[in-house]
N, C-alpha and C positions, 0 to 999 in steps of 0.2 A: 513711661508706663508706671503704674500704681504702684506702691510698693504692697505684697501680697501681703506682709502683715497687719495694712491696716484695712484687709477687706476680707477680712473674717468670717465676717456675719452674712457675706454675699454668696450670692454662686460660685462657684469655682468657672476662673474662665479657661478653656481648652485651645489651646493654641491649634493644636491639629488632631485631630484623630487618631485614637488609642486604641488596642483590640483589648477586649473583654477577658478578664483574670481568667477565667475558666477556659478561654479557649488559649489562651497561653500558658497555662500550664500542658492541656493536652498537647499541643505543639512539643514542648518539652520532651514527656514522657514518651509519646510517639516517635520525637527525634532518638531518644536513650535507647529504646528498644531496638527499632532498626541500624541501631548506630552497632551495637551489641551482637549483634546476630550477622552482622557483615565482617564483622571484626576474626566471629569465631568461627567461622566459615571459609574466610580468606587466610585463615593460618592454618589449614587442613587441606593433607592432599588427597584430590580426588581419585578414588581408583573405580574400576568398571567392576563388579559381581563378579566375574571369568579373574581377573585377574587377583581379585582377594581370596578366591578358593584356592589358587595357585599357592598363593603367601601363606596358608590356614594348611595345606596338603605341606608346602616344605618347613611348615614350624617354625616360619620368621613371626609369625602374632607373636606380640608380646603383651602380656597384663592382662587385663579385662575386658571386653569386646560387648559394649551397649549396641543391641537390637530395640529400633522403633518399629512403628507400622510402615515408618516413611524413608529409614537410612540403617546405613551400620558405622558405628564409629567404634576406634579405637589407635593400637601405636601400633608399627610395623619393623622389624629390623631389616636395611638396605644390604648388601653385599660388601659396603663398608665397614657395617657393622655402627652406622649410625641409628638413633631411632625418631621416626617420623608421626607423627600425627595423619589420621587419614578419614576418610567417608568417603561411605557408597550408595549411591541413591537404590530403595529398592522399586520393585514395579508394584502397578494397583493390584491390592487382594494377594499381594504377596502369603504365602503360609511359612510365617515367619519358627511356629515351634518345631515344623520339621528341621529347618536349619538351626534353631539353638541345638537338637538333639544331635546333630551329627557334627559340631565345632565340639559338644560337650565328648561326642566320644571321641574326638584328635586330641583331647586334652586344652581346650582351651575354657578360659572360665566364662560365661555367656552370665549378661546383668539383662533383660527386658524390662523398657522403658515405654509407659505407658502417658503419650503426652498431657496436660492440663487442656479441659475444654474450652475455659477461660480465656485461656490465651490463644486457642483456636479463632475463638470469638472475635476476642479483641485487634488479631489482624486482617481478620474478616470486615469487620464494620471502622478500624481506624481510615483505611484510603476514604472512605466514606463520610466521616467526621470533619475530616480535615478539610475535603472540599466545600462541604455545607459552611464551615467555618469561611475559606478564602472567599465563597460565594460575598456572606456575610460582608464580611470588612470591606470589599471594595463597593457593592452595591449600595449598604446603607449607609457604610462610613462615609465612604471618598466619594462616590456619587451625590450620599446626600448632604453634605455642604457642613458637616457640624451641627449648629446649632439648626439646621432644616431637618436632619434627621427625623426617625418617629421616638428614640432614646432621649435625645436631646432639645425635643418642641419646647418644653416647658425654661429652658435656662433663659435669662432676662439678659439683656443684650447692650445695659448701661454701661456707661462707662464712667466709671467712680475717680475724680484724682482730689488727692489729699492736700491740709492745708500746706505742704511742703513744697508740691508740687506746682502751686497756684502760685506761679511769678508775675500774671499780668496785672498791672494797675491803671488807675487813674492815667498815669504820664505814657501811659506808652497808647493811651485814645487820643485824636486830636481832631479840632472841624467838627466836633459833635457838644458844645458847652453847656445847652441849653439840657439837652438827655444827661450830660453827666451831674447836672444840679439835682435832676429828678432823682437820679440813681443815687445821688449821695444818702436822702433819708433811707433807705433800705438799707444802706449798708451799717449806718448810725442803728436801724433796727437791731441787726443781726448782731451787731459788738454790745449795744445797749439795753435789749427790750423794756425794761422797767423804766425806761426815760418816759417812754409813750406811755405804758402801760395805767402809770399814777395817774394821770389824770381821766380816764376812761376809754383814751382814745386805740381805736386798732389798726392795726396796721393793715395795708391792702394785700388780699390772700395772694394776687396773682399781678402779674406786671405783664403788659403784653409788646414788647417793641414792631413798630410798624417803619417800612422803610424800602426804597429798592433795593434789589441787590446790591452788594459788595460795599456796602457807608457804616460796616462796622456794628451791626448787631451782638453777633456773638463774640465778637471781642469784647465787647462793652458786659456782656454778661460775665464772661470769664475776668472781665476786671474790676465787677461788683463782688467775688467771689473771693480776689485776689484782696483787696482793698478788705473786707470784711472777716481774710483768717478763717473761711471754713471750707467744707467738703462741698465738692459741686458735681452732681448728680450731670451729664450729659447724654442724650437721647434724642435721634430724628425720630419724627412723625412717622416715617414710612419703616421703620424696623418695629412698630408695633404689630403691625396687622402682616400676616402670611398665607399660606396656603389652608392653616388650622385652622378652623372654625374655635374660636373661643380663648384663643392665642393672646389677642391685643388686650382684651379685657384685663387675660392674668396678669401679663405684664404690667399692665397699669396700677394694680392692685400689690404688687410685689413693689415697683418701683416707689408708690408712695411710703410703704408699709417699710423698707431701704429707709426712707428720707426721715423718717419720722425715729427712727431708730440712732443717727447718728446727727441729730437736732445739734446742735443750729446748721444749718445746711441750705445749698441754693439748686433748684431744680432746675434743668434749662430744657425746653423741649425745641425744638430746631423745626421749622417749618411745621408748622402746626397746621397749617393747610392742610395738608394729606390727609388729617383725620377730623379734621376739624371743618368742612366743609357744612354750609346748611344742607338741612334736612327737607327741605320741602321748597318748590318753585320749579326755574326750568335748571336750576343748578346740583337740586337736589331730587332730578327726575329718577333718578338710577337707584336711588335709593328706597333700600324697601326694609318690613321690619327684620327679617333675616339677617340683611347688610354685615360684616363681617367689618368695615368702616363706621359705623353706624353702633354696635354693640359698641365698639372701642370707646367710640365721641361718651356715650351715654356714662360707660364707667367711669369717663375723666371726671363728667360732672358730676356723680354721684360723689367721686372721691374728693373733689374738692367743694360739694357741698359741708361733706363732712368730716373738714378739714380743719381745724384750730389752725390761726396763723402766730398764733401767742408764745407754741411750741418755739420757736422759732424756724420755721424752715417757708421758705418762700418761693413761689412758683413764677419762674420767668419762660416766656415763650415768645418766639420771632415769627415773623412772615411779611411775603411781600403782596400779598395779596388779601389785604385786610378784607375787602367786599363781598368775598367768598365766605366770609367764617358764618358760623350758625349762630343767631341770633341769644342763646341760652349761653352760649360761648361766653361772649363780650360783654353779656349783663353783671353790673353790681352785684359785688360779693360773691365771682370767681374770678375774672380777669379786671379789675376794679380799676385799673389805671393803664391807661395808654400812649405810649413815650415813643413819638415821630422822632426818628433817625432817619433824616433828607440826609441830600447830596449836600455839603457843605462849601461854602461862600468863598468870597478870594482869600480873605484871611485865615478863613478856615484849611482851605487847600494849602495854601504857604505852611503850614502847621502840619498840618500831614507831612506835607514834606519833609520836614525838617527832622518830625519822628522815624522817617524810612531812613533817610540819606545819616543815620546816626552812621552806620558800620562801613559807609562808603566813600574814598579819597576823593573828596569835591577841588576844585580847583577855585584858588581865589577870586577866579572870575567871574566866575559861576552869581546868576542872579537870579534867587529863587521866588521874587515877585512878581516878576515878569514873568517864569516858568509857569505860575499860578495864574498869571493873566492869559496865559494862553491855552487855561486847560476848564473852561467851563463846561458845569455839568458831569466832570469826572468824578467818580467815587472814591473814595479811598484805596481799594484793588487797585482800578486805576490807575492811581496815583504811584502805590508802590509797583506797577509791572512797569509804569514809567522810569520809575529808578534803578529799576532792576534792568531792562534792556538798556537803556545808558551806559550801565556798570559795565554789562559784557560786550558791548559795540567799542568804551573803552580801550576793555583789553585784548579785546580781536585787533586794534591797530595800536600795539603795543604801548599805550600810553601810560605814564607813571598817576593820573588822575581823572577825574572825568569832567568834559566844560563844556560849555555849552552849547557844543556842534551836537556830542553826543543825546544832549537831555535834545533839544531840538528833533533829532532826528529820531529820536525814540518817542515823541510825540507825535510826529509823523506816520509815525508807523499803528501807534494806537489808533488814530482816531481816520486816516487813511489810506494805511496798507503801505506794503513793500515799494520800495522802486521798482517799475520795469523797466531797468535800462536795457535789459534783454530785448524787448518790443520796437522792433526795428520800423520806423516810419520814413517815409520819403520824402523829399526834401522840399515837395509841393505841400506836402502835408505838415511837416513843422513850419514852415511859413504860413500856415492858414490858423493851424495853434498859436503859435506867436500872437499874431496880432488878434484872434480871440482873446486872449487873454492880457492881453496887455489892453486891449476896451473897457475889458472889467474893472483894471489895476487904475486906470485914469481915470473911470466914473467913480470910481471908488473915493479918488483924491481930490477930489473937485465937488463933491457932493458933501453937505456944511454937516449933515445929523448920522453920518457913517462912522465907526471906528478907522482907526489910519491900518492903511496896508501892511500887512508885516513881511508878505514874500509872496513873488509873482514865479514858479515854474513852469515850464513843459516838458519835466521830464514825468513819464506816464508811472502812475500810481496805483494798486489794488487792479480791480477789474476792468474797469470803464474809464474812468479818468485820463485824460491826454492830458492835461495840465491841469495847474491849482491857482487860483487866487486866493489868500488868505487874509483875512484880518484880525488884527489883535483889538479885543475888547477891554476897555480901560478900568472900567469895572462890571459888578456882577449888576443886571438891569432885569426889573422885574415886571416893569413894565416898557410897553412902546408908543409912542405918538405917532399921529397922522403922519408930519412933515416925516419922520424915521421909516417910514412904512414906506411912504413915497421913494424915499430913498433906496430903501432897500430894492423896489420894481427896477430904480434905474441900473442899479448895480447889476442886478440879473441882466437885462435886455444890453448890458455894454457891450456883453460878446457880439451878438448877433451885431447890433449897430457898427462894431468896427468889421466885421466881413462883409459888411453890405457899402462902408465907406471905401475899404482897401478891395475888394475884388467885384461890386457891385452883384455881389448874389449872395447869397444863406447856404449852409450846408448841413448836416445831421445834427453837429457837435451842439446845437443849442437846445437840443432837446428837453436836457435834465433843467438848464434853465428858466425854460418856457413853463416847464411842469408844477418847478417853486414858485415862480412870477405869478402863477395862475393860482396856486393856493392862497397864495401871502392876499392879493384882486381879489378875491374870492370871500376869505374871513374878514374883509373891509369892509365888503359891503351886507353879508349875509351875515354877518357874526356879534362886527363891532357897531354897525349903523353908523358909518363912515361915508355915507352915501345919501346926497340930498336927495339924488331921485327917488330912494327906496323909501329912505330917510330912517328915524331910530329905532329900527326892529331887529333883535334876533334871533334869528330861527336855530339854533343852535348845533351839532352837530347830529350825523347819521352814527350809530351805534356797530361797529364793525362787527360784535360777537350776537349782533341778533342773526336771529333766525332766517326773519323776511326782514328785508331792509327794503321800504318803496322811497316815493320822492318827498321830502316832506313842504316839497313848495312846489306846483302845477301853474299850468296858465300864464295869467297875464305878469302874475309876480315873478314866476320864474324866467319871464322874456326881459323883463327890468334888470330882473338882476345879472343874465348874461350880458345885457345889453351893458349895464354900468361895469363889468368884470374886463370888457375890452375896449371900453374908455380908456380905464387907468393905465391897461396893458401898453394902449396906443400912444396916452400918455409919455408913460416912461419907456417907450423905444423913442419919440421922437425930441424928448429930454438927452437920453444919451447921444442921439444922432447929433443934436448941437454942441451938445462937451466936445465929443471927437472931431466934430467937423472944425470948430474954432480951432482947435490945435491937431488939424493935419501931419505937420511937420513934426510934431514932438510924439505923435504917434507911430510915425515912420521909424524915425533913430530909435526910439526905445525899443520898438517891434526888431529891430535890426541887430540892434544889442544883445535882445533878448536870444536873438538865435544864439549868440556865441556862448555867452555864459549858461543858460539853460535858468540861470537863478538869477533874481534881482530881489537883494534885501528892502523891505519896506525905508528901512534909512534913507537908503543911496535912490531910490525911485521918487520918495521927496524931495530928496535934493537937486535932482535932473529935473520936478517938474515944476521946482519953485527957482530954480535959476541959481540957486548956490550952488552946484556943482557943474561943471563943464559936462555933457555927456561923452563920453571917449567913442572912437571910432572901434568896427568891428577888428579892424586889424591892433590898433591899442589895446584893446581887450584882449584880445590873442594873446597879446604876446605877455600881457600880464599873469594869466591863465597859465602861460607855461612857465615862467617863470617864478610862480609859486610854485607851483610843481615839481620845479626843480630845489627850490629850496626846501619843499617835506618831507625829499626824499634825502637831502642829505643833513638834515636834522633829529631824524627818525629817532628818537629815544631808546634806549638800553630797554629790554624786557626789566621787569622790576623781578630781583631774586625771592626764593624764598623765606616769609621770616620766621628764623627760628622762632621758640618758646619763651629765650632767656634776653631775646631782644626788646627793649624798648616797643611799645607801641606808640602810632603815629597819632597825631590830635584828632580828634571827630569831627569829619567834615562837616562842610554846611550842609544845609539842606537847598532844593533843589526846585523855581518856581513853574508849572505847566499853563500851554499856552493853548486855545480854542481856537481850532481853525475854523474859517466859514470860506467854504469852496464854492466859488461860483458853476463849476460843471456837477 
């Protein structure tokens, strides 16, 4: 959190809900009073009118004897000759002087007390006060949210931290090189301005990061902040705008009005989307001049029209939905420069890694290039929830480090879901997964423009999945050829072709495959012009977020092209149908294998189908199966103890590489 002395000049932020001086005081007073009055009440004893004429006739009154309109008070002596404090309630419209005149003739001294109106009043309308108060406090306090209140609409909802506070840098971003080049002149800005300044040049008022989710935006901002020693103003898009009509705006105008006051400083607005959306089309149909999104957008750019960047303070803002902004947004001389934060590459990814797996016991075996080769298209989050369920898989099976079963199986888990080994199937039905998927595993190896297999299971994963084929991609490819494309049809259709060699019929499980087969056919001939019959045209994709989506190819073009779409299909099933048929037998044992183990590493499945390894029988594999089993049960490592404070720490592991599965189901 901030430190509150250096945020002065800001709103005050309310952790929770406080009640109003004024009605804590009367709480106060109101407690004293009846605190008072119960007090001097409860130390007096009560007697009945019949029985203090009695006391008043035998001359036990002692002292003074106050008459109200409402009681008699005074002291009594008991028969021990103790003396007691005492009161008597009288009745309504009592005629209180006839009874002062006849105590005064028993000899008793009679005082008449006429009470304060005032305080008539005041216990009249206090039960009153105090409710409208409790109504208060929880209604508009604690119902209305704090800063929702109608007391509290106006406080600004930034969040200021100091150059003290800013620990992220340059070293702790990784996989983003090309964005942290961009980001370095800003930061050279914000340390330097009279570097640019002498020669006439200005610096860009506003810097906009464009990027999917989770590739490290706003780290990257907090470590242009970190890097540059100054205050970083932080702010999502959507705590601008509320239920108040004219709310976003003030914020807007307080938050610059903030920035410009503790100069050099770094704005960051978080999904600028939300307010930032165009104004006119079918995306800015809702939008009217009233718009309460709409007032906000208009004050951003009014405020950074007139906004000196010279001051030093600099506007950065993220989103992942660049398409969407308003055109006035993105123009020259407001957001004047635009720094793509993509998913980053294999070397980038090893690099991520390596920044996560700092605080976590890697095992020397551990090989985080290959972790990165199997994790394309991961983001940085990614990345690190990969390290992170590693770490705790780990220490759920007491281990003193983390290697590579775990990053493995934490990779699994990302990209598709839990084991079900819960998901009980029978034993007709693992035999028919089996060699499903062992079709795949051998088109796979046998096909020249594929990546090599890295593991064939059946054990059921996420929702749908009964088994996995996966392959490791050697590198990041950004593009594909014909002959790869080809391949990739056969790869898909290997399931179906070995259930049609091993049981001579098809069953559901080829569904998901047919589906991708049929896209991959599909953008071949309609996309890429991969297709003499159609030959080099592309009609390019249907727009999923229109409105009306019709067909954008009719007739005879569109009979070509299904007609070429189940060529290829026919193709690459009866492509796979010869892989498997030529190697019947190594289909068999592997499929056979495969039932015992559940798992066949990409290694050992080359090796069985290139002839350097013997393939073992299912009873061999058995018995090896239990026999490691018996050995990790009694190798089981020590829980690691706690470590103290004054202990030595251990060196900083490696880092940790992720691996891209491509499932054939």
């Amino acid at each position: 959190m901030p430190d509150p002395n250096e945020r002065r000049d800001g709103p005050p932020t309310l952790p929770r809900p406080r009640m109003a001086p004024w009605m804590l005081v009367l709480l106060v007073v109101g407690g004293l009073l009846v605190m008072s009055q119960l007090l001097s009440t409860a130390s007096r004893d009560t007697l009945s009118y019949s029985r203090f004429r009695d006391l008043a006739e035998a001359g036990r009154i002692v002292g003074t004897v106050t008459i109200s309109e409402t009681s008699i008070t005074g002291v009594y002596r008991t028969d021990e000759g103790a003396e007691v404090p005492f009161t008597t309630t009288l009745a309504a419209n009592f005629q209180t002087d006839t009874l002062a005149e006849e105590l005064d003739a028993e000899g008793i001294d009679v005082r008449m007390s006429t009470p304060s109106p005032w305080v008539n009043l005041l216990f009249s309308i206090l039960p009153l006060v105090l409710l409208m108060g409790l109504i208060y406090y929880f209604l508009f306090r604690r119902m209305g949210g704090g800063a929702a209140s109608p007391l509290n609409m106006g406080r600004n909802k930034v969040k200021i931290y100091d150059r003290k506070e800013m620990k992220t840098t340059f070293t702790d971003v990784a996989g983003v090189d090309e964005a942290k080049e961009e980001l370095r002149e800003i930061v050279e800005f914000l340390k330097n301005p009279k570097k640019y300044q002498r020669l006439g040049g200005r610096i860009p008022k506003g810097v906009l990061l464009l990027g999917p989710p989770g590739c490290g935006k706003t780290l990257l901002a907090r470590a242009v902040a970190g890097e540059a020693n100054v205050p970083f103003f932080f702010m999502s898009g959507s705590e601008f705008v509320e239920m108040f009509v004219g709310l976003g705006a003030a914020r807007v105008r307080e938050l610059f009005q903030q920035a410009k006051e503790k100069a050099p400083a770094l704005v960051f607005l978080d999904e600028i989307d939300t307010i930032g959306k165009g104004r006119s089309g079918a995306l800015g149909a809702g939008f009217g001049a009233h718009d309460e999104r709409e007032q906000t957008l208009n004050q951003l750019l009014v405020e950074m029209d007139g906004f000196d960047s010279s001051k030093g303070v600099i506007i950065m803002a993220a989103t992942n939905r660049p398409d969407v902004l308003d055109p006035a947004l993105v123009r020259p001389g407001r957001f004047d420069r635009q720094v793509v934060v993509d998913r980053p590459d294999l070397r980038g990814r090893e690099e991520i890694l390596r920044v996560h797996a700092r605080g976590v016991a890697l095992d020397p075996s551990v090989d985080l290039q290959t972790i990165a080769a199997r994790t394309p298209g991961f983001t940085g989050a990614d990345l690190e929830n990969v390290v992170n369920e590693a770490a705790l898989l780990a220490a759920r099976r007491d281990k003193n480090a983390v290697t590579m079963d775990e990053l493995e199986e934490a990779i699994d888990r990302a990209s598709m879901g839990l084991e079900r080994k819960s998901r009980v199937m029978s034993e007709k039905e693992k035999v028919r997964v089996a060699a499903h998927e062992m079709g795949h595993a051998l088109v796979a190896h046998f096909c020249e423009h594929l990546d090599p297999v890295h593991r064939v299971t059946i054990i059921p994963r996420g929702t749908a999945a009964l088994g996995l084929t996966m392959t490791r991609p050697l590198e990041d490819r950004y593009l594909a050829t014909e002959p790869e494309l080809r391949d990739m049809l056969a790869f898909a259709m290997g399931g179906r072709a070995a259930e049609e060699i091993v049981f001579g019929e098809v069953s559901t499980g080829a569904q998901n495959d047919l589906e991708k087969a049929t896209q991959i056919a599909r953008a071949m001939v309609a996309q890429y012009g991969m297709s003499d019959e159609v030959g080099p045209l592309s009609l390019g994709q249907d727009d999923p977020n229109a409105v009306f989506i019709g067909p954008k190819v009719a007739g005879a073009t569109a009979e070509r092209i299904d007609a070429e779409v189940l060529r290829l299909l026919n193709e690459a099933h009866d492509r796979a149908v010869a892989i498997l048929t030529e190697r019947r037998e190594l289909l068999d044992r592997l499929r056979e294998l495969l039932l015992v183990t559940e798992t066949i590493d990409g290694t050992d499945l080359e090796a069985y189908a290139s002839g350097a390894k013997p393939i073992p029988t299912p009873s061999e594999a058995r018995e090896v199966i239990e026999q490691r089993a018996a050995a990790a049960v009694a190798t089981t490592p020590e829980p690691i103890p706690a470590r103290r404070a004054d202990q030595p720490q251990p060196a900083p592991p490696i880092a940790l590489p992720p691996i891209p599965p491509m499932p054939a189901d």
